[in-house]
BAKE-335000 format. One record per residue (C-alpha): z, x, y. Coordinates in steps of 0.5 Angstrom, whole numbers. Layout:
REM residues N
PT     up   east  north
PT      Z      X      Y
...
REM end
This chain:
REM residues 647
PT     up   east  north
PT    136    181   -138
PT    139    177   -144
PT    140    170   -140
PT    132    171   -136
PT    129    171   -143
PT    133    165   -146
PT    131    163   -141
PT    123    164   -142
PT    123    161   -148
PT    128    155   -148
PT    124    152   -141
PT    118    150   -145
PT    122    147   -150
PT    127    143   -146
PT    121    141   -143
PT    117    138   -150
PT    123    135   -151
PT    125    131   -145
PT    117    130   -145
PT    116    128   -152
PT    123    123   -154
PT    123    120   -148
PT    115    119   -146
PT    117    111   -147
PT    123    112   -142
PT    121    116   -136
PT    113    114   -135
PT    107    120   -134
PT    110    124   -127
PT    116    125   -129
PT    113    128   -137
PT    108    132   -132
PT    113    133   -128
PT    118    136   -132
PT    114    141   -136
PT    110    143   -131
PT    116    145   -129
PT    119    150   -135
PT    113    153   -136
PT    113    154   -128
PT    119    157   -129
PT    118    161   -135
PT    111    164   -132
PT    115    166   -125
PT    120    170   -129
PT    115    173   -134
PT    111    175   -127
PT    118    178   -125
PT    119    182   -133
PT    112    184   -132
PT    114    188   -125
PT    120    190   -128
PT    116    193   -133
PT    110    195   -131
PT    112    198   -124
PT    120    199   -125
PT    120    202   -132
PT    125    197   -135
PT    128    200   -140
PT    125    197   -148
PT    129    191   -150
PT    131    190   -158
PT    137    185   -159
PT    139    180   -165
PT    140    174   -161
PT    143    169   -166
PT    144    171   -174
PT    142    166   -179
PT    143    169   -185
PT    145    176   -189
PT    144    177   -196
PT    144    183   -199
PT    144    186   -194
PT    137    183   -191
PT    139    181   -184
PT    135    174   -182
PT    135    174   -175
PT    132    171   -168
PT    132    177   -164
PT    127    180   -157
PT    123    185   -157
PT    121    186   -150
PT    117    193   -147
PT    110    193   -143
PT    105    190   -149
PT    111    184   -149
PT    111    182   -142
PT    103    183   -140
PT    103    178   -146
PT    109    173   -143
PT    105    175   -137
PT     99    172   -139
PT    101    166   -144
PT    105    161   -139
PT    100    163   -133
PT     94    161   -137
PT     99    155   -139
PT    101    153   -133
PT     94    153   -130
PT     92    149   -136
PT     99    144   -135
PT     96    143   -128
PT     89    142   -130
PT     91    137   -135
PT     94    132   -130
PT     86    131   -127
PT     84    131   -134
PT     87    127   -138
PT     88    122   -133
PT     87    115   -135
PT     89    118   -143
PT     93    113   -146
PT     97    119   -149
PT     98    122   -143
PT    106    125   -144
PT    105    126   -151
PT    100    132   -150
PT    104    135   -144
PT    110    135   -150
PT    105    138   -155
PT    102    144   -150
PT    109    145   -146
PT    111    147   -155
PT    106    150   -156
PT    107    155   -151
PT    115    156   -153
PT    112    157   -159
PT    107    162   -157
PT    113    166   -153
PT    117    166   -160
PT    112    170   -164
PT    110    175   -158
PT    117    176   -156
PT    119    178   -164
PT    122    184   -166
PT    122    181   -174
PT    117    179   -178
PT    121    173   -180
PT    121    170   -173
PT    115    172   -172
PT    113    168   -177
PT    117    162   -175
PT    112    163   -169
PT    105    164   -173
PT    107    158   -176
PT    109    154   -171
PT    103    155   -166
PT     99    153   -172
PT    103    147   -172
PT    102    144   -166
PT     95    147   -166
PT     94    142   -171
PT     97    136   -168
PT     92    137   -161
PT     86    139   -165
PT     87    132   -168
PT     90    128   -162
PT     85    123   -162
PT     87    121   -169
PT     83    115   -168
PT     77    118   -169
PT     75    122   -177
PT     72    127   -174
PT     79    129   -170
PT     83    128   -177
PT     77    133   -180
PT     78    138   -176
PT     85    138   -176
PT     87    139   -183
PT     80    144   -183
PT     84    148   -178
PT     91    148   -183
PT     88    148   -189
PT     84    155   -186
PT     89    157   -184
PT     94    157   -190
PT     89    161   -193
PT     90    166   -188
PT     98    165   -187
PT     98    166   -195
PT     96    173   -194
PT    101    174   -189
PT    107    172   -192
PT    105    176   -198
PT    104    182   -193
PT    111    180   -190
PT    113    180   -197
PT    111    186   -199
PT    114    189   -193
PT    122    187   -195
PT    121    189   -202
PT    119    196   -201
PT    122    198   -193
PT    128    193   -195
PT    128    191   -188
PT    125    185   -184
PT    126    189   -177
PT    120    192   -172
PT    123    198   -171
PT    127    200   -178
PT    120    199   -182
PT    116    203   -178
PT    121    209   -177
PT    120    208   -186
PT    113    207   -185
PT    111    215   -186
PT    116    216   -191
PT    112    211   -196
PT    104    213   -192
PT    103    216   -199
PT    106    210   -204
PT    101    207   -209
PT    102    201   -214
PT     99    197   -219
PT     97    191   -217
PT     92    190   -224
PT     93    194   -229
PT     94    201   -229
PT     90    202   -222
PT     93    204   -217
PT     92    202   -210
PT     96    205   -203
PT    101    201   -201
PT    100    201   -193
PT     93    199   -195
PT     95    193   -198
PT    100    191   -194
PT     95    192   -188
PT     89    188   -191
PT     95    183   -192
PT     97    182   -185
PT     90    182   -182
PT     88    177   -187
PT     93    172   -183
PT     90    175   -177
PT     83    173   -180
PT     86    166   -180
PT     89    166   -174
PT     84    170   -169
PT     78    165   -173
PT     74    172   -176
PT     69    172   -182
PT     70    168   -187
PT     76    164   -184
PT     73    163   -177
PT     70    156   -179
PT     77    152   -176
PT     75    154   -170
PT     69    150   -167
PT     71    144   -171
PT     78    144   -166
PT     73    142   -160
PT     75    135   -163
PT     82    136   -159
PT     81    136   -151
PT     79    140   -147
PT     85    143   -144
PT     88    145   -151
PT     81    149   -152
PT     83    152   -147
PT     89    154   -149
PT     89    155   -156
PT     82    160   -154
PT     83    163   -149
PT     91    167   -149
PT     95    164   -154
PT     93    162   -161
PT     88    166   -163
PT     89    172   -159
PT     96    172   -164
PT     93    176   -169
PT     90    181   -164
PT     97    181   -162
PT    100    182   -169
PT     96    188   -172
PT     96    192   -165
PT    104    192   -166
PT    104    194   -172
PT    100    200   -170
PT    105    204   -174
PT    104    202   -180
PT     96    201   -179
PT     95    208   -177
PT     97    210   -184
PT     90    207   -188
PT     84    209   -185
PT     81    204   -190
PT     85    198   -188
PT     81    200   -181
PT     75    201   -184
PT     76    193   -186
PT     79    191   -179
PT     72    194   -176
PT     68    191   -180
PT     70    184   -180
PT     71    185   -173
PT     64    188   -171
PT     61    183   -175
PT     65    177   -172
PT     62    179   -165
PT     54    180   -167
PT     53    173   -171
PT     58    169   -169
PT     55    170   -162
PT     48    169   -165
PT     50    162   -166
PT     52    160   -159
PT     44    161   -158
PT     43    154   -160
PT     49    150   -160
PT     47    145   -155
PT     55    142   -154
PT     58    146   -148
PT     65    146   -151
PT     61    150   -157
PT     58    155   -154
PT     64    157   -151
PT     67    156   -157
PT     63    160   -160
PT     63    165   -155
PT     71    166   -156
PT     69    168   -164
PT     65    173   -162
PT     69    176   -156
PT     75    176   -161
PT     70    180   -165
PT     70    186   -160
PT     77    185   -160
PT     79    187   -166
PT     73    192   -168
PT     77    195   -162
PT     83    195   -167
PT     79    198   -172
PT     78    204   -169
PT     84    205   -166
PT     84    203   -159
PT     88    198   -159
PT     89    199   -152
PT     82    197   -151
PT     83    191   -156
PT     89    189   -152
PT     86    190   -145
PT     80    186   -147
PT     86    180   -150
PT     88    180   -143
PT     82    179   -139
PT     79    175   -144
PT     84    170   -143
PT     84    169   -136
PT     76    168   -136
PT     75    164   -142
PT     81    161   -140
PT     76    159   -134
PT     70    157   -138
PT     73    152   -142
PT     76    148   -136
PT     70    150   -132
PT     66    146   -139
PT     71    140   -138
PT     70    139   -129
PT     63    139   -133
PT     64    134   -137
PT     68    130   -133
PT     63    129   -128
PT     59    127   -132
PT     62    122   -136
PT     64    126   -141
PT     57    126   -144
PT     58    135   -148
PT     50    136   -149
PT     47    140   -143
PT     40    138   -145
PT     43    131   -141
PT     45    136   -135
PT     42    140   -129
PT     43    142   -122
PT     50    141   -122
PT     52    146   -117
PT     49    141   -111
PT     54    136   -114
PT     60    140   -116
PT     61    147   -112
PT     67    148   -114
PT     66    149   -121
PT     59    151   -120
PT     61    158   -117
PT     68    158   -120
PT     63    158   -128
PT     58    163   -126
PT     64    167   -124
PT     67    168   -131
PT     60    167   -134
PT     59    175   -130
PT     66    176   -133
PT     64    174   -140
PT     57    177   -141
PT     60    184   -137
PT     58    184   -131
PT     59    191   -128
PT     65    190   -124
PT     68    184   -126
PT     73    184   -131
PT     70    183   -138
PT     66    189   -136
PT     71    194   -136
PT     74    192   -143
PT     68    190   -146
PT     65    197   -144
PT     71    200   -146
PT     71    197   -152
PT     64    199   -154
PT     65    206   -153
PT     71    208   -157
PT     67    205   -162
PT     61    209   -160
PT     66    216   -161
PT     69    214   -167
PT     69    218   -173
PT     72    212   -178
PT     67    210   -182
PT     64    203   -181
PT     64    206   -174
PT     56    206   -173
PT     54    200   -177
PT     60    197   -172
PT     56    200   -166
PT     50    197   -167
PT     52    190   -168
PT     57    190   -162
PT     51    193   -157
PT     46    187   -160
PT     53    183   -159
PT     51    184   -151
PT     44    181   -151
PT     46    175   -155
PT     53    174   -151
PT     48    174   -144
PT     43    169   -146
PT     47    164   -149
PT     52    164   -143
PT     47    164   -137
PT     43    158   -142
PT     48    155   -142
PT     50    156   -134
PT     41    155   -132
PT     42    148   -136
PT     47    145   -134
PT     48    148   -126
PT     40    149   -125
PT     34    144   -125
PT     33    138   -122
PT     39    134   -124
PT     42    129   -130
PT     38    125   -134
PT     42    119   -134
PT     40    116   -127
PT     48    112   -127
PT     52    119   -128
PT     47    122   -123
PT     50    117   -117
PT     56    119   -119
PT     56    126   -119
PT     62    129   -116
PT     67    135   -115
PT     73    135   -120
PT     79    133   -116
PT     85    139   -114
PT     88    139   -120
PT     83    141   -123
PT     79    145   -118
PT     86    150   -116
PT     87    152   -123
PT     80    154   -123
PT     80    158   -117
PT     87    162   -119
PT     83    163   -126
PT     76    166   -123
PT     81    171   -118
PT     84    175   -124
PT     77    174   -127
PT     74    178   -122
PT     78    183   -120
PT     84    185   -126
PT     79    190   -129
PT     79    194   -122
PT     86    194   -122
PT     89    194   -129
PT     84    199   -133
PT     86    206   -131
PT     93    206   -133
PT     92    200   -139
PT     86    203   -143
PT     87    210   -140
PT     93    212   -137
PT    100    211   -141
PT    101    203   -140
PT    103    203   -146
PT    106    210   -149
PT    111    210   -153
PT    109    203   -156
PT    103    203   -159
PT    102    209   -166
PT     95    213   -165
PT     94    218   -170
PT     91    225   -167
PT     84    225   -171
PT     84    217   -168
PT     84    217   -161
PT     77    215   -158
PT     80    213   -152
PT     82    220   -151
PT     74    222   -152
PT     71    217   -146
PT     70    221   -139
PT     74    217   -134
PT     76    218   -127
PT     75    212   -123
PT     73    204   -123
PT     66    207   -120
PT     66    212   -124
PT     66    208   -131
PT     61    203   -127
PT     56    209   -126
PT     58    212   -133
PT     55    205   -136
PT     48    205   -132
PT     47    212   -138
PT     48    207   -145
PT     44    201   -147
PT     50    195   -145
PT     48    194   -139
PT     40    194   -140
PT     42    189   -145
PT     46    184   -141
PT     41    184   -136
PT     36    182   -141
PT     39    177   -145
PT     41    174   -137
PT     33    174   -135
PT     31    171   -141
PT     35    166   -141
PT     32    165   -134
PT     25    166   -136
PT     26    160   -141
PT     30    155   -138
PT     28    155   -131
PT     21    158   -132
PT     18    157   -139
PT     22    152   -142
PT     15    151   -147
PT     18    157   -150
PT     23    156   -152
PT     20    150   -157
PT     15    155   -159
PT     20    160   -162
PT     24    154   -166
PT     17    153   -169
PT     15    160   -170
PT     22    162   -172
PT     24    155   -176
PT     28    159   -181
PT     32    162   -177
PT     32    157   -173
PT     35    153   -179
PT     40    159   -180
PT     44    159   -174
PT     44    151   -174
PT     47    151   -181
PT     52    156   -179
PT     50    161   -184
PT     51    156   -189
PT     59    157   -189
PT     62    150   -188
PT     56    147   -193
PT     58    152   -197
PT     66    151   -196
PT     65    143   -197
PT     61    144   -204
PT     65    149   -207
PT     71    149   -204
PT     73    142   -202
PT     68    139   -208
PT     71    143   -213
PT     78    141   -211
PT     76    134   -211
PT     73    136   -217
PT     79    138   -221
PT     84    133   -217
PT     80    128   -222
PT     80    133   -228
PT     88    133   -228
PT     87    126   -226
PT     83    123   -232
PT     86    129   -236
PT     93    129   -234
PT     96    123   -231
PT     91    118   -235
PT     90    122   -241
PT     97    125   -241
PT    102    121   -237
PT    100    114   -239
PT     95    115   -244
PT    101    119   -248
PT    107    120   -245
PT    108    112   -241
PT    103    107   -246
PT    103    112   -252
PT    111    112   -252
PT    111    104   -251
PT    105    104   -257
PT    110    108   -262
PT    116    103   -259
PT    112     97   -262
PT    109    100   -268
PT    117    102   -270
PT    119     96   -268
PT    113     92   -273
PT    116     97   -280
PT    122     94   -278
PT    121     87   -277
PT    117     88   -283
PT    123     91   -287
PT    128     85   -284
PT    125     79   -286
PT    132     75   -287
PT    132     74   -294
PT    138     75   -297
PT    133     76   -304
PT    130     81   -301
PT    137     85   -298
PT    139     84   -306
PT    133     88   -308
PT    133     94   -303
PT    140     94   -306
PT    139     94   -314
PT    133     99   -312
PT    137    104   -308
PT    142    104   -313
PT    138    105   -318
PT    135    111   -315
PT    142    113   -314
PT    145    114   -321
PT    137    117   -323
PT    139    122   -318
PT    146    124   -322
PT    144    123   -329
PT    138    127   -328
REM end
């Protein structure tokens, strides 16, 4: 097994590599060629590990593979830990990033930085791979920020472009904000469990559930809340929940392939990954996962009310992805991990498919975004018409199809919850529904119905997206469609993931849901308001923009506050641009005039030259050349040296 996970993570890697430094040497085959074929070979090894996991109870696997450094006594190490929550990740991340290599080839066909991007996804899969197979915090963090990194250089790959520049460093500097609360939780991990590994750290946990610290003062605050707290501001960060989900519809900027990637199993799901794993230490604070459930719910509510009025499709789904991420996390926070985890997988493979879906899209219609220009695209494109309308199902949690399963799941673990926060977190994620179904089926009505394009030219030529655009959407919609029927039982309600995720007694919701069968849980479902509420949200998305588009235009006018609300994003990038980014540049020319002016030249520098001219002029004017003058300073100064002795 040592040697089959080296080579996991090293495919990618030598792929980037050979794609990256010698782009100018072996043309766009070879650097497609070459990296499809590590992220291949790392897919069908991960597929094999996920069999020998899932079905053959391989053994847990928890080994250093290279130390770097021991100090006293703190081992800094690169190690695998590879059970079932860590082969259903490898699992889903080189599949999805192998359909999105092979999708690339069509997509960034005519792109002039064609092997660069392949170099910068076949690393940003290496990278991903890193963080889920960690057993320490250190090599964890190695592949939180390394992801983070190339995220950055594909959300500005078109660096040409300001927006793209905007965008990036948006993400990084977010990001940092979030990755600053991480490391101090890390921090604080090694200062009182002395430890950097998985295992030892959660084997000390109970005997420090009760610790408390001064943070400030004299006040006392539980240390396994803060520790907590502080992780999941870096989940915050990553997984794009509120306040720090602004990066993530500005990363639309890079192109479309990497929006698939970075939001569907990669990037964004790390933080999901990272506080199910540490479920050990979380739960140990019920009030870090009141925090967890809050934020969580309310990322999913009103971020998706945001998707009703994007008009960008790229944005729409973007949005869609920060609402989906909500339910994910709100799972955490009532403990049922294995939902959220559950929901991370079928999410990746149907908002893997929308993204690309968007791109066949855009590509079709000469990459014009705005689905007000669009209409009856499925005469045109086939294909990616039924392949769409398949994960917009999955997504709005059609019963039978994927999302379903995970979303309901995920709703009624939070329904059963005692943790507080549970009722405020019910009531968002059940009005979540109805908002992910009218914004998903606007977007699918516009774009796939009607009478066709406005523009006459992109009209004529319509057409369906080449194969290695279309293939990679057909393997995308299968999983979509059917993983729910076959993965649920033994993942959310059987013991998929025993022994690897903690969940106390007096927390698990999951035990509480009546289960049986699929067909049981789809019938069970017809009882709660969800599903009523997907199939409102789906019929008034086809009253008005089939039927009644009058209507819409009535209600912006009717409703123009709340129009104006959900266009300015709540207000957060305008307030983040006055505050935030003003007052740095505010205070960046305060230390400039203070600091470098004033102090630096204006004292140290200038003032420095200024006293060398004022003391060279006391001398000049002490050394005239005179010998007269020399002959009095010398009777004067004896003379006040015999006065200083007689007297």
């Amino acid at each position: 097994m040592h040697a089959i996970f080296l080579t996991i993570v090293l495919a990618p890697l030598l792929g980037a590599i050979v794609a990256g430094f010698g782009q100018k040497v072996i043309g766009r085959t070879a650097a497609h060629s070459i990296t499809i074929a590590g992220v291949g070979l790392s897919c069908v090894l991960s597929l094999y590990i996920f069999w020998a996991y899932a079905f053959n109870d391989a053994p847990t696997y928890n080994e250093s593979v290279y130390t770097w450094l021991i100090t006293d006594g703190l081992r800094f190490e690169i190690g695998f830990l590879v059970d079932r929550l860590t082969a259903m990740m490898m699992a889903v991340v080189t599949f999805v990033s192998l359909m999105v290599h092979i999708y690339t080839i069509g997509y960034m066909h005519d792109d002039d930085g064609y092997e660069r991007f392949f170099s910068y996804i076949a690393l940003f899969t290496f990278a991903m791979l890193m963080l889920v197979m960690a057993n320490n915090f250190m090599q964890l963090f190695f592949g939180w920020e390394a992801v983070g990194l190339v995220s950055y250089l594909l959300i500005g790959f078109y660096y040409q472009r300001d927006t793209a520049i905007f965008a990036n460093l948006k993400a990084f500097l977010v990001n940092r904000v979030g990755d600053f609360g991480f490391l101090l939780g890390i921090a604080a991990i090694v200062m009182y469990f002395g430890t950097l590994d998985y295992q030892e750290a959660f084997d000390q946990a109970p005997a420090l559930a009760n610790t408390t610290i001064s943070i400030w003062g004299d006040q006392s605050w539980s240390l396994m809340t803060v520790i907590c707290i502080l992780l999941f501001v870096g989940a915050m960060g990553k997984s794009a929940q509120v306040p720090l989900h602004v990066w993530l519809p500005d990363s639309m900027e890079g192109p479309t392939p990497i929006s698939a990637l970075i939001h569907a199993a990669t990037m964004v799901t790390a933080g999901i990954f990272m506080v199910a794993r540490m479920s050990p230490l979380y739960e140990l604070s019920e009030t870090a996962l009141t925090f967890v459930l809050v934020i969580g719910a309310t990322t999913a509510f009103f971020m998706g009310l945001v998707g009703i009025v994007q008009n960008d499709i790229k944005r729409v789904v973007a949005y869609s992805t920060l609402s989906q991420l909500g339910y994910m996390v709100a799972a955490l926070g009532v403990s049922a991990y294995a939902a959220g985890l559950f929901h991370l997988m079928t999410h990746a493979f149907f908002k893997a498919l929308l993204f690309l879906a968007a791109g066949s899209v855009i590509m079709g219609m000469h990459h014009d975004q705005d689905i007000r220009n669009m209409g009856g695209l499925r005469r045109y494109m086939p294909i990616t018409h039924w392949t769409a309308l398949l994960g917009t199902l999955a997504l709005i949690g059609f019963p039978g199809f994927a999302g379903f399963f995970s979303k309901d799941a995920i709703i009624e673990a939070v329904h059963h919850s005692q943790i507080a926060g549970a009722g405020y977190a019910y009531v968002l994620l059940v009005a979540g529904v109805f908002a992910t179904a009218l914004y998903s089926f606007r977007v699918y009505f516009l774009v796939f119905h009607g009478k066709g394009p406005r523009d006459t030219h992109a009209k004529s030529h319509l057409r369906e997206s080449p194969w290695v655009v279309t293939v990679p959407l057909i393997l995308l919609a299968i999983p979509s469609v059917v993983i729910g029927w076959l993965a649920v039982e033994p993942m959310v309600f059987g013991d998929y993931f025993s022994g690897i995720l903690t969940v106390a007694r007096v927390h698990d919701t999951l035990g509480q849901i009546s289960f049986d069968s699929p067909w049981g849980f789809i019938l069970h479902a017809f009882a709660g308001p969800p599903i009523y509420l997907a199939l409102g949200g789906t019929l008034l998305a086809g009253l008005i923009y089939l039927y009644r588009p009058g209507i819409a235009d009535w209600a912006e006018r009717t409703f123009g506050w709340a129009h104006r609300i959900l266009t300015n994003k709540y207000g957060f990038d305008t307030f983040n641009q006055a505050i935030f980014a003003g007052g740095s540049q505010l205070l960046g020319r305060g230390l400039w005039r203070i600091g470098d002016q004033g102090l630096i030249d204006g004292i140290l520098v200038n003032g420095s030259a200024r006293s060398v001219g004022w003391l060279a002029g006391l001398v000049r004017w002490a050394q005239t050349g005179f010998l007269y003058h020399y002959a009095i300073v010398m009777m004067l100064g004896l003379l006040g040296l015999l006065t200083w002795f007689v007297l």
